[in-house]
C-alpha positions in Angstrom: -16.1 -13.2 41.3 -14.9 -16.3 39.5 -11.3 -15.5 37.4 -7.9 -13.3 38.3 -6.5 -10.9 36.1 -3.2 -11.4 34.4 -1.4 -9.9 32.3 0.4 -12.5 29.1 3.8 -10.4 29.4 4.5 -10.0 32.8 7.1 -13.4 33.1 10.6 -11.5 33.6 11.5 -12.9 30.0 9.9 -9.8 28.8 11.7 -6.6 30.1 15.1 -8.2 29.9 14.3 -8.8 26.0 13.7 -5.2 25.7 16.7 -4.2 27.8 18.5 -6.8 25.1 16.9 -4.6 22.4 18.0 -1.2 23.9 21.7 -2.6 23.8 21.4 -3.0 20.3 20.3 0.4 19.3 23.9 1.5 20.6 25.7 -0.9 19.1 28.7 0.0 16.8 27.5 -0.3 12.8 28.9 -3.6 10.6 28.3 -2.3 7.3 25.2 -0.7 5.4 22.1 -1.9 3.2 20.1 1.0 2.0 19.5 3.4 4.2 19.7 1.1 7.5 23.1 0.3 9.3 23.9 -2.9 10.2 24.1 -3.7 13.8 24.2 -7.6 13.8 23.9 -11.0 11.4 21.1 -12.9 13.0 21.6 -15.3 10.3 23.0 -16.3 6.8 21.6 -13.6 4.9 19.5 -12.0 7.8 20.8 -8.5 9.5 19.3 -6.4 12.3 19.5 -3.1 11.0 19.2 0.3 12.4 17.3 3.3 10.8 18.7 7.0 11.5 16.4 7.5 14.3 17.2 4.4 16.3 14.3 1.9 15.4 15.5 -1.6 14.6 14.8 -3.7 11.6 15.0 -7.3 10.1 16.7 -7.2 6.6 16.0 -10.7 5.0 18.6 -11.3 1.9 17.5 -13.2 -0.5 19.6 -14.0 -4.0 18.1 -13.2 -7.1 19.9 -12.8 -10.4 17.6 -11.1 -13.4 15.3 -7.8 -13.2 12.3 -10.2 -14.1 13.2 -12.0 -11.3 13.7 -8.9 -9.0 10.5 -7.6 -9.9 8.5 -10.4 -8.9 9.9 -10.8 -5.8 8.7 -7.1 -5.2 5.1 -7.8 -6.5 5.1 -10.6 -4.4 6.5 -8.4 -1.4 4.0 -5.7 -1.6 1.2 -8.0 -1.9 2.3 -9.1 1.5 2.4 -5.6 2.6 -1.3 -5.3 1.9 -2.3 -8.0 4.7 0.3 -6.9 7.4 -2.3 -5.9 9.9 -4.8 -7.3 12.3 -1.8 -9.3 14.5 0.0 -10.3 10.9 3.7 -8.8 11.0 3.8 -6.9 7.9 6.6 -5.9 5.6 7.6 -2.7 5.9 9.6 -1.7 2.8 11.6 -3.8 -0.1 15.3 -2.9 -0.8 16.4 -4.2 -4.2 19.2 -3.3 -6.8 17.6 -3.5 -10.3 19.6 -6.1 -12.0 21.6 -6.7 -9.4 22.4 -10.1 -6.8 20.6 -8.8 -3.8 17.3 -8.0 -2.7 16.3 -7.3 1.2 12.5 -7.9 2.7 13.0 -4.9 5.9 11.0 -6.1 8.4 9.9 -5.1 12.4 12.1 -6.0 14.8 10.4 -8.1 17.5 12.3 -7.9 20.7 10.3 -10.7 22.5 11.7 -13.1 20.4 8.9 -16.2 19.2 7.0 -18.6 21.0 9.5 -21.2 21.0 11.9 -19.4 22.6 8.8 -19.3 25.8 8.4 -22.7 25.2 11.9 -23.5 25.2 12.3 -21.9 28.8 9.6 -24.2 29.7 8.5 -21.2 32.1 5.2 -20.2 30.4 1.7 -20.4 32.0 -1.5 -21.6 30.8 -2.9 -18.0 31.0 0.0 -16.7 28.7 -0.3 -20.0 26.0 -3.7 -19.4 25.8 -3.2 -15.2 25.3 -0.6 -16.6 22.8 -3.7 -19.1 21.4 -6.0 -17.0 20.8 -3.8 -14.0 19.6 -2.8 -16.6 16.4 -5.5 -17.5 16.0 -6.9 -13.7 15.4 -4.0 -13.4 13.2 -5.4 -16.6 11.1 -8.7 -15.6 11.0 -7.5 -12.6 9.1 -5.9 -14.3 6.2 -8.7 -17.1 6.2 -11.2 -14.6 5.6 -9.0 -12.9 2.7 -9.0 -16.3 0.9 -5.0 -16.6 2.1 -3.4 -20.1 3.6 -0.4 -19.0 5.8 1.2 -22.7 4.8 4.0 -22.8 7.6 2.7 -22.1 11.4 4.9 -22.8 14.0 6.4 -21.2 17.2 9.4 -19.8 15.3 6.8 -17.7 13.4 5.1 -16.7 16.2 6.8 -13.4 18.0 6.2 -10.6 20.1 6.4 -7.4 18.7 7.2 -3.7 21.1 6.2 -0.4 19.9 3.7 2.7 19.0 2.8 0.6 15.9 3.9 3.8 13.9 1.0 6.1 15.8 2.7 9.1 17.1 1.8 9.5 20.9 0.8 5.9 21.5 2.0 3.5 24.8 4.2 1.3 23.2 2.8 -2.4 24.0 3.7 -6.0 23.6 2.1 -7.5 20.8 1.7 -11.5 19.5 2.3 -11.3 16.1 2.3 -14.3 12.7 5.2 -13.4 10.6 6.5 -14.9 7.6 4.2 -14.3 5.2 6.6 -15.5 2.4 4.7 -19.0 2.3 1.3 -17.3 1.9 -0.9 -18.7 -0.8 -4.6 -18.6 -2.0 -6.4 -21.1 -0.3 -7.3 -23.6 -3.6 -3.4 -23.4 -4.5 -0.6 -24.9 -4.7 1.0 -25.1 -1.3 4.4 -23.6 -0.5 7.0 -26.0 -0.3 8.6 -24.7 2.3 6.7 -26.2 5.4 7.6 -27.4 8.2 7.0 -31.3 8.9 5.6 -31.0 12.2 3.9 -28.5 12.0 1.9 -29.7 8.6 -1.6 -31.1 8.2 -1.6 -34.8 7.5 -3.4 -33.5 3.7 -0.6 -30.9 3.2 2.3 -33.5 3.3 0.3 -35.3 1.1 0.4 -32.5 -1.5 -3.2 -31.4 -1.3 -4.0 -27.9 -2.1 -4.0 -25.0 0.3 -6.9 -24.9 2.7 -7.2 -22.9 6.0 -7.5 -26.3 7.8 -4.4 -26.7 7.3 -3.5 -23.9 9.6 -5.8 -24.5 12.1 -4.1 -27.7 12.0 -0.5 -26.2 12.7 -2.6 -24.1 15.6 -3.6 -27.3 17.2 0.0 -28.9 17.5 1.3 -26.4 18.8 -1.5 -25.4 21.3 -0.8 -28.9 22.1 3.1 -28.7 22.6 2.8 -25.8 25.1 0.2 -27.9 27.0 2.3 -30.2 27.6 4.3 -27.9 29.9 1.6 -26.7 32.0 -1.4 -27.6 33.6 -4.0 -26.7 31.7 -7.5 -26.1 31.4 -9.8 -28.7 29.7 -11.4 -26.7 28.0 -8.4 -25.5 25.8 -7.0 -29.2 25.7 -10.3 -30.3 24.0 -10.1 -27.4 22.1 -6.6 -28.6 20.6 -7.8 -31.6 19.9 -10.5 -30.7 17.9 -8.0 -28.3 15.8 -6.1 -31.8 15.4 -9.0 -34.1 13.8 -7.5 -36.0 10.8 -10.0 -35.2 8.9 -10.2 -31.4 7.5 -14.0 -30.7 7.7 -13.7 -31.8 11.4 -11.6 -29.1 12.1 -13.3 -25.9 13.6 -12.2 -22.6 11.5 -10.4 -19.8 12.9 -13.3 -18.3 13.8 -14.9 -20.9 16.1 -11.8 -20.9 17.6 -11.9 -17.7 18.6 -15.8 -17.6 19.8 -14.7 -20.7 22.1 -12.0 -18.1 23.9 -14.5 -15.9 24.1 -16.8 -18.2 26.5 -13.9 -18.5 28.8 -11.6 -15.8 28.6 -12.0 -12.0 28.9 -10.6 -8.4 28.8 -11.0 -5.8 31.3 -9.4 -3.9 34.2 -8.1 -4.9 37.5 -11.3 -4.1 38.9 -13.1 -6.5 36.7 -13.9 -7.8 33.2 -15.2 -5.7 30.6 -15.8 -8.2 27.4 -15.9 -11.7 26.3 -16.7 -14.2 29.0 -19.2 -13.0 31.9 -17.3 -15.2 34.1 -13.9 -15.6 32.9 -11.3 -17.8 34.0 -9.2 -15.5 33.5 -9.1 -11.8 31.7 -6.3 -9.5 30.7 -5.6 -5.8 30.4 -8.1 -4.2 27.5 -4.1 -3.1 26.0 -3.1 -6.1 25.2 -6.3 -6.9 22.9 -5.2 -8.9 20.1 -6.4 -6.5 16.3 -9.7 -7.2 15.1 -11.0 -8.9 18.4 -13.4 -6.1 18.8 -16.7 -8.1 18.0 -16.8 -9.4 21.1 -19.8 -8.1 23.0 -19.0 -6.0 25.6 -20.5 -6.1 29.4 -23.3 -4.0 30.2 -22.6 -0.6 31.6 -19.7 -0.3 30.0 -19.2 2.9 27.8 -15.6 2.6 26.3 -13.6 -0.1 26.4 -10.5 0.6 24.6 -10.1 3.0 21.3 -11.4 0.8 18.8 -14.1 -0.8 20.5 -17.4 0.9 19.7 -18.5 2.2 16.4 -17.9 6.6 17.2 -14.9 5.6 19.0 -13.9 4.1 15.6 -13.8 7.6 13.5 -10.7 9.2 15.5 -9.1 5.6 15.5 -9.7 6.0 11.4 -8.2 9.7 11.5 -5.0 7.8 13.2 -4.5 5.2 10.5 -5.1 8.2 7.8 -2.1 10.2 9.1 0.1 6.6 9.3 -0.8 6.2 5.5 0.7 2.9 5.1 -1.2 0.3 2.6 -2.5 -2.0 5.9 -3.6 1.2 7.8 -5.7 2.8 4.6 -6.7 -1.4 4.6 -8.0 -1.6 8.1 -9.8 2.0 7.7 -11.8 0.5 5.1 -12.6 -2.3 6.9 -14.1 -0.5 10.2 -15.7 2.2 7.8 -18.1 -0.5 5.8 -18.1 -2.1 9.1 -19.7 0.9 10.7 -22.1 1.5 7.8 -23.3 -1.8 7.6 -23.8 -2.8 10.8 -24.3 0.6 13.5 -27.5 2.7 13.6 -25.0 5.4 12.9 -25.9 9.3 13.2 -26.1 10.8 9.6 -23.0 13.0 10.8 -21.1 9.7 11.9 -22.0 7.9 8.8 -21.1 10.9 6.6 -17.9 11.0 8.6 -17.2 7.3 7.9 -17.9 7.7 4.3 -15.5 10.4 3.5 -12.7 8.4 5.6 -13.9 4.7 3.3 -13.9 6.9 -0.1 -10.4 9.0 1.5 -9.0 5.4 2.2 -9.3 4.3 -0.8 -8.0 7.0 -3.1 -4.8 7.0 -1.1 -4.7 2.9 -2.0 -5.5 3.4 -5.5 -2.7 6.0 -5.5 0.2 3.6 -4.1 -0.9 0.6 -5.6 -2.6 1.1 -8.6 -4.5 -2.4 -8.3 -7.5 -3.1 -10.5 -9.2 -4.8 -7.3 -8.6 -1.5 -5.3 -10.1 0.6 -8.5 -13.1 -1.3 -8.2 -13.7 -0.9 -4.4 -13.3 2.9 -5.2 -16.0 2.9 -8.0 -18.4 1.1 -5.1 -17.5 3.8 -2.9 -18.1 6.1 -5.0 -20.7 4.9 -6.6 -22.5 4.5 -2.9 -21.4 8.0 -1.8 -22.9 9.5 -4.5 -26.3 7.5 -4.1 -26.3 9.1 -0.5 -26.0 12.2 -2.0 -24.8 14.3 1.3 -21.4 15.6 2.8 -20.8 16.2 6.5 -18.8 18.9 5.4 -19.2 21.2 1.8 -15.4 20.6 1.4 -15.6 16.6 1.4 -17.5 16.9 -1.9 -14.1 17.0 -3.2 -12.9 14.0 -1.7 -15.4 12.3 -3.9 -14.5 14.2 -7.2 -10.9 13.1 -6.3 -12.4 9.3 -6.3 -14.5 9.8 -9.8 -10.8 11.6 -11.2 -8.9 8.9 -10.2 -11.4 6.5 -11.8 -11.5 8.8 -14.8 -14.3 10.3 -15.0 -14.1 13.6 -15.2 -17.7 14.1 -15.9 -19.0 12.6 -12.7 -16.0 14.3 -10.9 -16.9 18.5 -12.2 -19.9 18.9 -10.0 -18.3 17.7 -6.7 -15.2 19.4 -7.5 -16.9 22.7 -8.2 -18.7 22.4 -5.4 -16.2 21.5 -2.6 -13.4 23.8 -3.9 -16.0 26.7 -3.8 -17.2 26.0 -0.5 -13.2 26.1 0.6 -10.3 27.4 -2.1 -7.7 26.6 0.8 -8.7 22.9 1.7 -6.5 20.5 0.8 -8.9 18.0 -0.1 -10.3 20.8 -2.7 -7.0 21.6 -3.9 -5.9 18.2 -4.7 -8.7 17.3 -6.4 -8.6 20.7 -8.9 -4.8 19.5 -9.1 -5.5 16.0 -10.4 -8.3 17.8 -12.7 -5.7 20.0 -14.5 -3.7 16.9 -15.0 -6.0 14.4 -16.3 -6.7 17.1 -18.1 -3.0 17.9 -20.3 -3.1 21.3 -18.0 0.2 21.2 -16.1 0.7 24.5 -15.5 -2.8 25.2 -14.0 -2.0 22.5 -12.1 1.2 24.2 -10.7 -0.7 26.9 -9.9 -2.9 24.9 -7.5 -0.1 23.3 -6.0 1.4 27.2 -5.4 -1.4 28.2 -3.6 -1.0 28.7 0.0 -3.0 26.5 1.9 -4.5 27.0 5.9 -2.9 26.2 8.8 0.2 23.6 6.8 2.1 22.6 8.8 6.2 22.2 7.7 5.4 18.3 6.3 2.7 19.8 4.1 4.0 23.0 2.8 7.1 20.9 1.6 4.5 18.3 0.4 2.8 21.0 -2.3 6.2 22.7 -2.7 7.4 19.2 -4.4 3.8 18.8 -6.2 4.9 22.0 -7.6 7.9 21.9 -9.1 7.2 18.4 -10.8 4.1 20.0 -12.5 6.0 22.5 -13.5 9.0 20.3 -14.9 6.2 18.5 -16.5 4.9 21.7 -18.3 8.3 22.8 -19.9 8.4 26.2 -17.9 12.0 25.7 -17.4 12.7 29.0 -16.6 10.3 29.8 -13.9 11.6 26.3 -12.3 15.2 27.3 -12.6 14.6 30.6 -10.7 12.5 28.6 -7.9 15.6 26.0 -7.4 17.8 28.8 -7.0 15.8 30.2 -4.2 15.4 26.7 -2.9 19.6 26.7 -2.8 20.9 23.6 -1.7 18.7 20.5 -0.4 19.1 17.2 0.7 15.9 16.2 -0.6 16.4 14.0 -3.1 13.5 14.5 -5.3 13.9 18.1 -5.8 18.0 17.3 -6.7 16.5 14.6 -9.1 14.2 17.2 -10.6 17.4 19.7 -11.1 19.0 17.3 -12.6 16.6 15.9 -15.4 15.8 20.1 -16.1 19.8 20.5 -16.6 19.4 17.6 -18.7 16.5 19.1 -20.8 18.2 22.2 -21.2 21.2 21.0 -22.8 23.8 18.4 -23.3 25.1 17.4 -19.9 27.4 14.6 -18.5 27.6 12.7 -15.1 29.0 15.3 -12.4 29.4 14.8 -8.6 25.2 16.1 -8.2 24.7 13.2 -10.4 27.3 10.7 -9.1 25.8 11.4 -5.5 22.3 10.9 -6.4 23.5 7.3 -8.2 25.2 6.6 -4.9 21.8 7.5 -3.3 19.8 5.8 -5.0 22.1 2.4 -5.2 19.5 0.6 -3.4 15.7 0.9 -4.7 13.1 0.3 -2.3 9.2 -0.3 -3.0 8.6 2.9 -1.0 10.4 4.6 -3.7 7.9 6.8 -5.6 7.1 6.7 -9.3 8.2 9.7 -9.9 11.4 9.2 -8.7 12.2 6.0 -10.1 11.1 8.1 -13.8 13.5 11.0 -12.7 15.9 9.0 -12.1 15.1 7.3 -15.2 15.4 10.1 -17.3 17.7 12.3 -15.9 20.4 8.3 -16.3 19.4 8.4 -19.5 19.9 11.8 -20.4 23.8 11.6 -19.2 24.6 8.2 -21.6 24.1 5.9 -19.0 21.5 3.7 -21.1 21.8 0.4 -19.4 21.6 1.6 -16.0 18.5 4.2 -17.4 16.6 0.8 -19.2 16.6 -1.2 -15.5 15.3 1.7 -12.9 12.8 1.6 -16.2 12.4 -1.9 -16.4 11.8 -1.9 -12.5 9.8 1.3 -12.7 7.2 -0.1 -15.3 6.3 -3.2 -13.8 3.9 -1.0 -10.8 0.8 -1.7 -11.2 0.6 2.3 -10.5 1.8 3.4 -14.2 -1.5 2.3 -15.3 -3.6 4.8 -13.5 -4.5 7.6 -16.3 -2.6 10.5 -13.9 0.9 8.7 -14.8 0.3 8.1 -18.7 3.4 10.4 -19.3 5.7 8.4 -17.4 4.5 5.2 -18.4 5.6 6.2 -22.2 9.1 7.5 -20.7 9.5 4.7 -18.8 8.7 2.4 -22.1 10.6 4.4 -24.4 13.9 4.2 -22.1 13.5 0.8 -21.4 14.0 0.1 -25.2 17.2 2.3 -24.7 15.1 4.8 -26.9 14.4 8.5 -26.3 12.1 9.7 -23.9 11.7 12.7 -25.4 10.2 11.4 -28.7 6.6 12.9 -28.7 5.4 11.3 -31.4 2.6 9.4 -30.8 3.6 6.2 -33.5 7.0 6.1 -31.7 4.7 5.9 -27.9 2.1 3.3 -29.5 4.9 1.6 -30.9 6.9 1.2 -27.8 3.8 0.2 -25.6 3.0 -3.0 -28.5 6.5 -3.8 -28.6 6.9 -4.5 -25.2 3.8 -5.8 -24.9 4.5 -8.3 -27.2 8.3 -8.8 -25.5 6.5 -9.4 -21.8 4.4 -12.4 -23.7 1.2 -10.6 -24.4 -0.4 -10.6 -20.7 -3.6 -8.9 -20.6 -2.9 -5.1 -20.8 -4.5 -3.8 -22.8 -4.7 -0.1 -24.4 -7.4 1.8 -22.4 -9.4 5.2 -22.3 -7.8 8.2 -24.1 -4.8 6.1 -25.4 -7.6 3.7 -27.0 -9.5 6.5 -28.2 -6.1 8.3 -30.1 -4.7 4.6 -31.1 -8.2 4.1 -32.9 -8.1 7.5 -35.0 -3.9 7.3 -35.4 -4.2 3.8 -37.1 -3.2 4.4 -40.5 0.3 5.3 -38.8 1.1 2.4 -37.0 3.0 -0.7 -37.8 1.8 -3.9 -37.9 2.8 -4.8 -33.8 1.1 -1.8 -32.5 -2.0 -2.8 -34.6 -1.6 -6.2 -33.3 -2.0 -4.5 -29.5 -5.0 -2.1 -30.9 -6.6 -5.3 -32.2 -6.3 -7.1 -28.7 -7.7 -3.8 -26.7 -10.6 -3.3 -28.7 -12.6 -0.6 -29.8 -13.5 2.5 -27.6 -16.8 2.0 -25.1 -19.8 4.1 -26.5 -20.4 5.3 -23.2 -17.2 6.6 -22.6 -17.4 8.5 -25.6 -20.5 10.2 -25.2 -19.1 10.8 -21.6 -18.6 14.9 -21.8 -15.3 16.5 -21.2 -14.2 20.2 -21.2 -12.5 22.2 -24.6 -8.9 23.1 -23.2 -9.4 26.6 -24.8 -12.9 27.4 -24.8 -14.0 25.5 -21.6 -16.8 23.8 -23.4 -18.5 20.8 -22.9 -18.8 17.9 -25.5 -18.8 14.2 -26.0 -15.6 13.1 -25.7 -15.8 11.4 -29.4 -16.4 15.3 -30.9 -13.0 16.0 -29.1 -9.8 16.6 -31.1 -7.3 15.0 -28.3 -3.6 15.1 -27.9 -2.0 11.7 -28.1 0.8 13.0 -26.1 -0.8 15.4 -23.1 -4.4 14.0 -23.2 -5.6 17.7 -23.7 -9.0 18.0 -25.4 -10.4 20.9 -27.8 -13.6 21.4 -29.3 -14.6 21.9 -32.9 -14.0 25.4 -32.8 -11.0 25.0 -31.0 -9.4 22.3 -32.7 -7.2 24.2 -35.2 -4.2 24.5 -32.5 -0.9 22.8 -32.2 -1.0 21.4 -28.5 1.3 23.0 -26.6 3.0 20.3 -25.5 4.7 19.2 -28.8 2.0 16.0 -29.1 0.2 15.3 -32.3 -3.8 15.6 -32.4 -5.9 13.3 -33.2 -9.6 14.3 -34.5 -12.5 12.6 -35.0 -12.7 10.6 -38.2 
């Protein structure tokens, strides 16, 4: 056989970095950002930082001076989050003071160093330049076929990561990884101006708009650099050449490049090769598979080759990214599960398995992100998981009524929840989805009830999970008393959302001022990252504002209302908090003028973008007219009228349990809660004002 096996990090280089790294975890702390120690300044503005169990960080500083300015930073943070998988180093959290001078991008640690520190030693081999080729080039075909220009590759920005890539259990491996996603841009923009000279296409120096040729471009010098140093093959130096053609068309795409490798090169054992070429020059061990190679075709007579290789061998690789639950592992799962679908002669139960995961995936998205492009890949799972018609499992029919509540549509949703909560009253998929029912529907004390229930087989992570669910709903449903006694038997915690939800109730029960519980929790909470929940950031919010601290309360607000999340119908009430305190006015104010007035005035203060008023708090605007002043009419004007179909859509009587069109409803303007005509004399219990039906 043709070939030798090698393996890209063997060169000595490579244990002593992560002997380097250990050294660091011990080292004596320099100060604190967040809730990372310092352990070293790699750089004006750039820390290593150490997390309380020992894992190393990058903190990237970065001055900013207004809120505005703070909170597009983060946007543009967690839209980099999103494509931080498939060999792209992603960005794990954003540490930012509202309104303050400082804001940090927390980012892996990569022990290995970059590329140009290998070529720098001028010990690397052609088989590790080309592992490090084709690795990139993975990397680039990601963002290329996302629309995304990476602007700025070079060695520097090529590293090599070490870990479990967050999955509990996993060999920790070496990893090539593209970082710096800071100069990312659609491809058809405007290029970022920080580039790098020699690393830049011809057309980008020139100032022509983005284009992934431009990367490949980047690819080819520096393919080219580290040829220089080595004999090579000619293959790859023709290669490089071709990634170098002045003109862009003449340019193969990521892509190509990567089917080229895939003539030559291989991955397999030490007994042989296993996929890509048949005779290989040279193939490396299946672990050190760069992310999303796996459409190579495998070698006959080969049953597994490595965990995500091979479409049943992708659902318990899907069950692994759902228990990460980051934004790029819920990503990649719906990637392999329309994958799967569209391309395996699956078995129904395999496809029925990978549809729950696709539709699972994407309520957890939807959930953190709140994104109108997410919602939409819901509805399309939805919509196609419906069509289908079948569940694997009676409890995943509430997996889908979660999607249809989450999309609001509650009328689509009753069926599958009825029928998945009664096939299983203790799964949790069946219990969140009656939860978020409850809620959509004004009910928050039904839905602390749900959240009460004891579930099967919770484990400590999950009981404390529902145990938090709980008390928020019940906060949210003024039983004050009944929450009171549960802190007490809670005692003393250090979880801080359960001392931010004693706080705001101490507030809600009566004057109060800022004690050491509260000074703590402001200490605490100095540093705001993007992983900080919503309903923290409108704890916080409230329970600042409730103690006279108005300016402080208006920018967690400010921050707070600026997610993308706080337009999903399940957070209506703390989008109006959140409005109302970032005006420096009341939170508590149910009236409905004072919430429609808020919304328009800041609507109108953030330059009129195009948000407009939507569902229920159209429906109520539309009948609560007469009331308002002329800027919130200005905002009902811009958002419309109410959709016919939504208001024939049919949603339950609070009281009765009835089901009408949603235009017969009386509806609370505060709560969202719905009665029937029969029904309709009541005072919601809430405190909000009902509209009815002109």
């Amino acid at each position: 056989m043709s070939g030798r096996f090698a393996d890209p990090f063997a060169a000595p280089y490579f244990p002593r970095a992560l002997a380097a790294a250990a050294a660091l975890r011990q080292a004596p702390a320099l100060g604190r950002i967040g809730g990372y120690e310092t352990v070293a300044e790699l750089a004006p503005t750039v820390y290593l930082g150490r997390r309380a169990d020992g894992q190393l960080f990058v903190l990237k500083g970065s001055a900013a001076t207004t809120a505005a300015e703070l909170a597009r930073r983060e946007d543009e943070a967690l839209r980099l989050i999103r494509h931080g998988f498939g060999g792209v180093l992603t960005v794990e959290e954003v540490l930012g003071v509202p309104g303050g001078p400082v804001q940090h991008l927390c980012l892996p640690y990569c022990p290995g160093g970059s590329l140009r520190d290998r070529l720098a030693g001028k010990d690397i081999s052609v088989e590790e330049l080309a592992y490090h080729g084709l690795a990139l080039a993975c990397a680039l075909h990601q963002l290329h076929r996302h629309g995304l220009v990476h602007g700025d590759v070079k060695p520097e920005n090529v590293l090599f990561a070490h870990g479990d890539e967050g999955f509990a259990g996993r060999e920790p491996r070496w990893r090539t990884v593209l970082a710096d996603l800071e100069t990312m841009v659609p491809a058809g923009g405007r290029t970022s101006v920080r580039l790098t000279a020699a690393y830049a296409a011809p057309e980008q120096l020139a100032g022509a708009a983005a284009d992934p040729a431009m990367d490949v471009w980047a690819w080819g010098r520096i393919l080219r650099e580290g040829l220089d140093l080595v004999e090579g093959w000619d293959w790859l130096d023709e290669l490089a050449g071709q990634a170098l053609a002045e003109q862009p068309g003449a340019r193969p795409d990521a892509e190509a490049i990567i089917a080229n490798f895939g003539r030559h090169l291989g991955f397999g054992t030490t007994t042989g090769p296993q996929l890509g070429a048949d005779r290989p020059l040279v193939w490396y061990p299946l672990g050190t598979l760069p992310d999303l190679l796996d459409s190579w075709p495998r070698r006959a007579g080969v049953a597994t080759i490595r965990q995500s290789v091979g479409w049943l061998a992708w659902l318990p690789e899907c069950h692994r990214l759902y228990e990460l639950g980051t934004v790029p592992a819920l990503l990649r799962i719906e990637e392999l599960s329309t994958r799967a679908l569209r391309e395996a002669e699956l078995a129904r139960a395999a496809a029925l398995g990978f549809t729950c995961l696709w539709v699972k995936a994407l309520v957890e998205l939807v959930e953190k992100t709140g994104d109108t492009a997410d919602l939409h890949r819901l509805l399309v799972a939805a919509q196609e998981w419906e069509r289908v018609g079948e569940f694997e499992h009676e409890p995943d029919a509430a997996v889908l009524a979660q999607a249809w509540l989450m999309l609001d549509n509650p009328e689509r949703a009753l069926p599958h929840l009825n029928r998945g909560y009664t096939a299983d009253r203790e799964h949790p998929s069946g219990r969140a989805a009656l939860r978020l029912h409850h809620l959509l529907a004004g009910d928050f004390e039904l839905a602390a009830q749900i959240a009460a229930q004891p579930g099967r087989d919770e484990d400590e992570g999950m009981h404390t999970r529902w145990l938090l669910l709980m008390l928020g709903d019940l906060l949210a449903a003024g039983e004050h008393a009944e929450l009171a006694r549960l802190l007490d038997r809670i005692g003393p915690s250090n979880i801080d959302l359960i001392a931010l939800i004693g706080c705001v109730l101490a507030g809600r029960r009566g004057p109060v001022t800022a004690d050491a519980r509260w000074r703590g929790l402001r200490e605490h909470f100095r540093t705001i990252s993007s992983g900080t929940s919503l309903k923290k950031l409108a704890l916080l919010t409230e329970a600042a504002f409730q103690r006279g601290e108005y300016d402080y309360a208006a920018s967690r607000a400010d921050l707070a209302r600026r997610r993308k999340v706080t337009r999903l119908p399940v957070n209506h009430l703390e989008r109006a908090a959140l409005e109302a305190v970032a005006l420096q006015r009341d939170p508590a104010d149910r009236a409905l003028t004072a919430r429609l007035t808020n919304r328009a005035e800041l609507w109108v203060a953030d330059g009129r973008p195009a948000d407009p008023l939507l569902r229920l708090d159209l429906v109520t605007a539309h009948r609560w007219a007469e009331h308002l002043p002329p800027v919130a009419r200005e905002l009902l004007a811009f958002s419309g009228t109410p959709a016919a179909p939504m208001l024939a859509s049919t949603r339950l009587c609070g009281d009765c349990g009835g089901a009408e069109p949603l235009g017969e409803l009386a509806i609370c303007g505060r709560c969202h809660r719905t009665w029937c005509a029969g029904c309709a004399d009541q005072v919601c219990r809430c405190g909000g004002e009902v509209t009815r039906p002109h």
